[in-house]
C-alpha positions in Angstrom: 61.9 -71.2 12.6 59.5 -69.2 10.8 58.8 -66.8 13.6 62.3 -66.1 14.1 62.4 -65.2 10.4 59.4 -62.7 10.7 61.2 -61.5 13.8 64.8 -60.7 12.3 62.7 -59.5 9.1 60.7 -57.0 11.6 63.8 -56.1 13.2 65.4 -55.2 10.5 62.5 -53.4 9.4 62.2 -51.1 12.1 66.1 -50.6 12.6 65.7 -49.2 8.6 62.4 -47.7 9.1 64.4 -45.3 12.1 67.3 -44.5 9.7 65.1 -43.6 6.9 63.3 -41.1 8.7 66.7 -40.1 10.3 68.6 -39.7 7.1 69.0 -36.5 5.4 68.9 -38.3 1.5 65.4 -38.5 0.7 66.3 -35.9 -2.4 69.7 -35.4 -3.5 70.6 -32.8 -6.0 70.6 -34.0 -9.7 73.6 -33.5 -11.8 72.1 -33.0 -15.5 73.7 -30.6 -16.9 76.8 -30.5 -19.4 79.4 -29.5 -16.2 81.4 -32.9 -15.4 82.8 -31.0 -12.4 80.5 -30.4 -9.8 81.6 -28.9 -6.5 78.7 -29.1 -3.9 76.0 -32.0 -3.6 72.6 -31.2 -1.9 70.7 -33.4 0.6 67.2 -33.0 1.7 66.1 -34.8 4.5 62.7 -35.0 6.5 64.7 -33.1 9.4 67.8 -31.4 7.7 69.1 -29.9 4.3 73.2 -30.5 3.4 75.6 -29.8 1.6 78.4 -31.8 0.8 81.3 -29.8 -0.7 83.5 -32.2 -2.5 82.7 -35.0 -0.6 85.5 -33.5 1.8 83.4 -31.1 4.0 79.5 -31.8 5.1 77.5 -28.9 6.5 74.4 -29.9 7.9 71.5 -27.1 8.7 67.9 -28.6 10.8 65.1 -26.5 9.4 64.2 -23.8 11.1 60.4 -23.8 11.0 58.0 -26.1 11.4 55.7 -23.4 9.9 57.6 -22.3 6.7 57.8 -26.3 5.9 55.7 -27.4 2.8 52.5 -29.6 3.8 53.9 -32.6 2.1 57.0 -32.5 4.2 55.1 -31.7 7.1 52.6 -35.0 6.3 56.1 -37.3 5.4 57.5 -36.3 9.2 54.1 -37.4 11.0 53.9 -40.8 9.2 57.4 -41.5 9.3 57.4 -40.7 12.9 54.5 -42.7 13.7 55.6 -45.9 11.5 58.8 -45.6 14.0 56.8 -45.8 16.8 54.2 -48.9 15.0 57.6 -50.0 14.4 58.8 -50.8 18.3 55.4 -51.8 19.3 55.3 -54.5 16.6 59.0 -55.5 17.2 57.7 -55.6 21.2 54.6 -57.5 20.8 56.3 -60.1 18.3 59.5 -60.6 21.0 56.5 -61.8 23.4 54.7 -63.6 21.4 57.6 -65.9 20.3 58.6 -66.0 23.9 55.3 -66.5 24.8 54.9 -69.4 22.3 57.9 -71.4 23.6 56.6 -70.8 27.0 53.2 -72.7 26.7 52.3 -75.2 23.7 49.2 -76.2 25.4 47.2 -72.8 24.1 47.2 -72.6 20.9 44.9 -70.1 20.9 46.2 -67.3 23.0 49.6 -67.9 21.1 48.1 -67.0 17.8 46.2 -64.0 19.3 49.9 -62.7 19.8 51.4 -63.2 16.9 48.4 -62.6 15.0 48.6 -59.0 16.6 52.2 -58.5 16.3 51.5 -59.6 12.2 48.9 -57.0 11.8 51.1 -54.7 13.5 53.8 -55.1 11.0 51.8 -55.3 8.0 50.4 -51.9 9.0 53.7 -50.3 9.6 54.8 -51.2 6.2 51.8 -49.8 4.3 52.5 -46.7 6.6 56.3 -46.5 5.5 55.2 -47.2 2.3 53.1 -44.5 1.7 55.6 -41.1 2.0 58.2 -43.0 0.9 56.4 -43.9 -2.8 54.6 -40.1 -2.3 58.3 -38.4 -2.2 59.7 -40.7 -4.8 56.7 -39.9 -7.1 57.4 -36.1 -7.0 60.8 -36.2 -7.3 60.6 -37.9 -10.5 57.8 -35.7 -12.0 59.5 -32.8 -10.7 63.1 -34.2 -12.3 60.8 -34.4 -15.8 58.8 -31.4 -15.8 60.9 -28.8 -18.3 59.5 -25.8 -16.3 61.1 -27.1 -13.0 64.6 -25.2 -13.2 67.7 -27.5 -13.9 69.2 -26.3 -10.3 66.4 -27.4 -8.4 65.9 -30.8 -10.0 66.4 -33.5 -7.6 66.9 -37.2 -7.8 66.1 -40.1 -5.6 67.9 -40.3 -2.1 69.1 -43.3 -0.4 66.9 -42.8 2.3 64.2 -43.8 -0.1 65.6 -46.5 -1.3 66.1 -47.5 2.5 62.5 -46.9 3.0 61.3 -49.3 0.7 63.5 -52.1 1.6 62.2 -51.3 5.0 58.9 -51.8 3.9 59.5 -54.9 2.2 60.9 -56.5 5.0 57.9 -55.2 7.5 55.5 -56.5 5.2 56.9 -59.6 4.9 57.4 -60.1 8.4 53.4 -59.2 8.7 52.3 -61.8 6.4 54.5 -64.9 7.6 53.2 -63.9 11.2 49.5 -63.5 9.9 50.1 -66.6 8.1 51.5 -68.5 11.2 
Protein backbone atom coordinates (compact mmCIF):
# COMPACT_ATOMS: atom_id res chain seq x y z
CA UNK A 1 0.00 0.00 0.00
CA UNK A 2 2.72 2.20 0.73
CA UNK A 3 4.28 1.94 -2.60
CA UNK A 4 1.20 2.70 -4.39
CA UNK A 5 1.11 5.86 -2.14
CA UNK A 6 4.70 7.01 -3.17
CA UNK A 7 3.64 6.10 -6.73
CA UNK A 8 0.36 8.26 -6.99
CA UNK A 9 2.49 10.94 -4.86
CA UNK A 10 5.29 10.76 -7.73
CA UNK A 11 2.74 10.91 -10.29
CA UNK A 12 1.29 13.56 -9.25
CA UNK A 13 4.46 15.13 -8.79
CA UNK A 14 5.70 14.94 -12.13
CA UNK A 15 2.24 15.65 -13.81
CA UNK A 16 2.64 19.24 -11.63
CA UNK A 17 6.32 19.49 -12.03
CA UNK A 18 5.38 19.56 -16.32
CA UNK A 19 2.66 22.23 -15.71
CA UNK A 20 4.74 24.35 -13.61
CA UNK A 21 7.41 24.66 -16.09
CA UNK A 22 4.60 24.87 -18.72
CA UNK A 23 2.66 27.70 -17.09
CA UNK A 24 3.11 31.20 -17.93
CA UNK A 25 2.40 32.50 -13.89
CA UNK A 26 5.56 32.19 -12.27
CA UNK A 27 5.20 36.34 -11.82
CA UNK A 28 2.07 38.05 -12.16
CA UNK A 29 1.75 41.76 -12.20
CA UNK A 30 1.15 43.33 -8.68
CA UNK A 31 -1.79 45.62 -8.24
CA UNK A 32 -0.52 48.14 -5.36
CA UNK A 33 -1.40 51.08 -6.20
CA UNK A 34 -4.50 53.35 -5.20
CA UNK A 35 -6.47 52.42 -8.90
CA UNK A 36 -9.32 49.78 -7.98
CA UNK A 37 -9.82 49.41 -11.72
CA UNK A 38 -7.19 47.69 -13.42
CA UNK A 39 -7.57 46.75 -17.08
CA UNK A 40 -4.63 44.42 -18.12
CA UNK A 41 -2.90 41.66 -15.83
CA UNK A 42 0.74 40.50 -16.73
CA UNK A 43 2.03 36.96 -16.73
CA UNK A 44 5.58 35.88 -16.86
CA UNK A 45 6.32 32.54 -17.52
CA UNK A 46 9.68 30.41 -18.04
CA UNK A 47 8.59 30.30 -21.86
CA UNK A 48 5.99 33.20 -22.48
CA UNK A 49 4.90 36.74 -21.23
CA UNK A 50 0.83 37.63 -21.22
CA UNK A 51 -1.45 39.78 -20.96
CA UNK A 52 -4.74 39.29 -19.84
CA UNK A 53 -7.05 42.25 -20.70
CA UNK A 54 -10.00 42.08 -18.44
CA UNK A 55 -9.95 38.64 -17.93
CA UNK A 56 -11.95 38.62 -21.41
CA UNK A 57 -9.05 38.60 -23.97
CA UNK A 58 -5.42 36.61 -23.30
CA UNK A 59 -2.57 37.46 -25.66
CA UNK A 60 0.19 35.26 -25.20
CA UNK A 61 3.81 36.26 -26.81
CA UNK A 62 6.93 33.14 -26.48
CA UNK A 63 10.17 35.16 -26.03
CA UNK A 64 12.01 35.78 -28.72
CA UNK A 65 15.58 35.20 -27.71
CA UNK A 66 17.24 32.78 -25.90
CA UNK A 67 20.05 35.42 -25.91
CA UNK A 68 18.36 38.65 -24.61
CA UNK A 69 16.86 36.35 -21.71
CA UNK A 70 18.26 37.22 -18.18
CA UNK A 71 20.76 34.35 -16.71
CA UNK A 72 18.40 33.58 -13.90
CA UNK A 73 15.67 32.79 -16.40
CA UNK A 74 17.87 31.12 -18.55
CA UNK A 75 19.22 28.78 -15.22
CA UNK A 76 15.14 28.34 -14.06
CA UNK A 77 14.42 26.82 -17.92
CA UNK A 78 17.46 24.27 -17.64
CA UNK A 79 16.43 22.97 -14.14
CA UNK A 80 12.95 22.93 -14.75
CA UNK A 81 13.49 21.14 -17.88
CA UNK A 82 15.70 18.68 -16.51
CA UNK A 83 13.53 17.99 -13.19
CA UNK A 84 10.77 17.09 -16.08
CA UNK A 85 12.85 14.69 -17.42
CA UNK A 86 14.20 13.22 -13.55
CA UNK A 87 10.58 13.40 -13.26
CA UNK A 88 9.58 10.45 -16.06
CA UNK A 89 12.53 8.47 -15.33
CA UNK A 90 11.61 8.29 -11.57
CA UNK A 91 7.86 7.84 -12.33
CA UNK A 92 9.36 4.88 -14.89
CA UNK A 93 11.66 3.14 -12.65
CA UNK A 94 9.09 3.27 -9.68
CA UNK A 95 6.11 1.69 -12.20
CA UNK A 96 8.81 -1.38 -12.41
CA UNK A 97 9.86 -1.61 -9.30
CA UNK A 98 6.30 -2.06 -7.91
CA UNK A 99 5.62 -4.37 -10.71
CA UNK A 100 8.70 -5.85 -10.23
CA UNK A 101 7.91 -6.40 -6.50
CA UNK A 102 4.60 -8.18 -6.99
CA UNK A 103 6.32 -10.27 -9.56
CA UNK A 104 8.95 -11.99 -7.26
CA UNK A 105 8.78 -11.98 -3.32
CA UNK A 106 11.54 -14.40 -3.17
CA UNK A 107 14.41 -11.43 -3.69
CA UNK A 108 14.14 -9.09 -1.45
CA UNK A 109 17.15 -7.74 -2.44
CA UNK A 110 16.92 -6.90 -6.01
CA UNK A 111 13.33 -5.39 -5.14
CA UNK A 112 14.76 -2.82 -2.86
CA UNK A 113 17.60 -1.99 -5.39
CA UNK A 114 14.54 -0.75 -7.45
CA UNK A 115 12.70 1.12 -5.37
CA UNK A 116 15.55 2.24 -3.55
CA UNK A 117 16.59 3.80 -7.03
CA UNK A 118 13.33 5.06 -8.05
CA UNK A 119 13.27 6.88 -4.13
CA UNK A 120 16.53 8.55 -4.80
CA UNK A 121 15.31 9.47 -8.04
CA UNK A 122 12.37 11.31 -6.69
CA UNK A 123 13.98 12.84 -3.79
CA UNK A 124 16.45 14.32 -6.23
CA UNK A 125 13.82 15.72 -8.52
CA UNK A 126 12.22 17.52 -5.73
CA UNK A 127 15.35 19.30 -4.44
CA UNK A 128 15.83 20.10 -8.20
CA UNK A 129 12.17 21.65 -8.53
CA UNK A 130 12.69 23.09 -5.41
CA UNK A 131 15.48 25.05 -6.13
CA UNK A 132 14.20 27.75 -9.07
CA UNK A 133 11.01 27.57 -7.81
CA UNK A 134 12.16 29.09 -3.97
CA UNK A 135 15.08 31.20 -6.20
CA UNK A 136 12.12 33.01 -8.34
CA UNK A 137 9.87 33.30 -5.36
CA UNK A 138 12.71 34.95 -3.35
CA UNK A 139 13.24 37.69 -5.91
CA UNK A 140 9.99 38.42 -6.53
CA UNK A 141 9.40 39.25 -3.08
CA UNK A 142 12.59 41.40 -2.62
CA UNK A 143 11.97 42.92 -5.79
CA UNK A 144 7.96 43.63 -4.62
CA UNK A 145 9.75 45.42 -1.32
CA UNK A 146 12.58 47.24 -2.66
CA UNK A 147 11.20 51.08 -2.96
CA UNK A 148 13.60 51.71 -5.89
CA UNK A 149 11.95 48.87 -8.00
CA UNK A 150 9.21 50.95 -9.92
CA UNK A 151 5.49 50.30 -8.79
CA UNK A 152 4.71 49.06 -12.57
CA UNK A 153 7.16 46.46 -12.62
CA UNK A 154 6.52 45.02 -9.24
CA UNK A 155 5.43 41.55 -9.41
CA UNK A 156 3.86 39.10 -7.16
CA UNK A 157 3.86 35.43 -6.77
CA UNK A 158 2.42 33.18 -9.73
CA UNK A 159 0.44 30.11 -9.45
CA UNK A 160 2.97 28.32 -11.20
CA UNK A 161 5.04 28.70 -8.07
CA UNK A 162 2.80 27.79 -5.84
CA UNK A 163 2.33 24.55 -8.22
CA UNK A 164 5.91 24.11 -8.05
CA UNK A 165 6.18 23.73 -4.53
CA UNK A 166 3.36 21.47 -4.01
CA UNK A 167 5.03 19.52 -6.69
CA UNK A 168 7.99 19.31 -4.77
CA UNK A 169 6.34 18.30 -1.74
CA UNK A 170 4.77 15.52 -3.18
CA UNK A 171 8.16 14.28 -4.99
CA UNK A 172 9.88 14.43 -1.86
CA UNK A 173 7.58 12.64 -0.20
CA UNK A 174 7.23 10.01 -2.59
CA UNK A 175 11.33 9.83 -2.31
CA UNK A 176 11.43 9.19 1.33
CA UNK A 177 8.52 6.55 1.71
CA UNK A 178 10.30 4.64 -1.23
CA UNK A 179 13.82 5.22 0.52
CA UNK A 180 12.23 4.26 3.57
CA UNK A 181 10.53 1.01 2.06
Amino acid sequence: ALQIIALIFGGLGMVGTLAATAMPQWRVSAHIDANIVVFETIWEGLWMDCVSQMGIRLQCKFYDSILALPPSLEAFRALMCIAVLLSIIAFLMAIVGVKYTHATKDDPQAVSIFILAAGVAFLLTGIVVLIPVSWAGDSIIRDFYNPKVPTPLKRELGAALYVGWVSAALLISAGIMYCSF
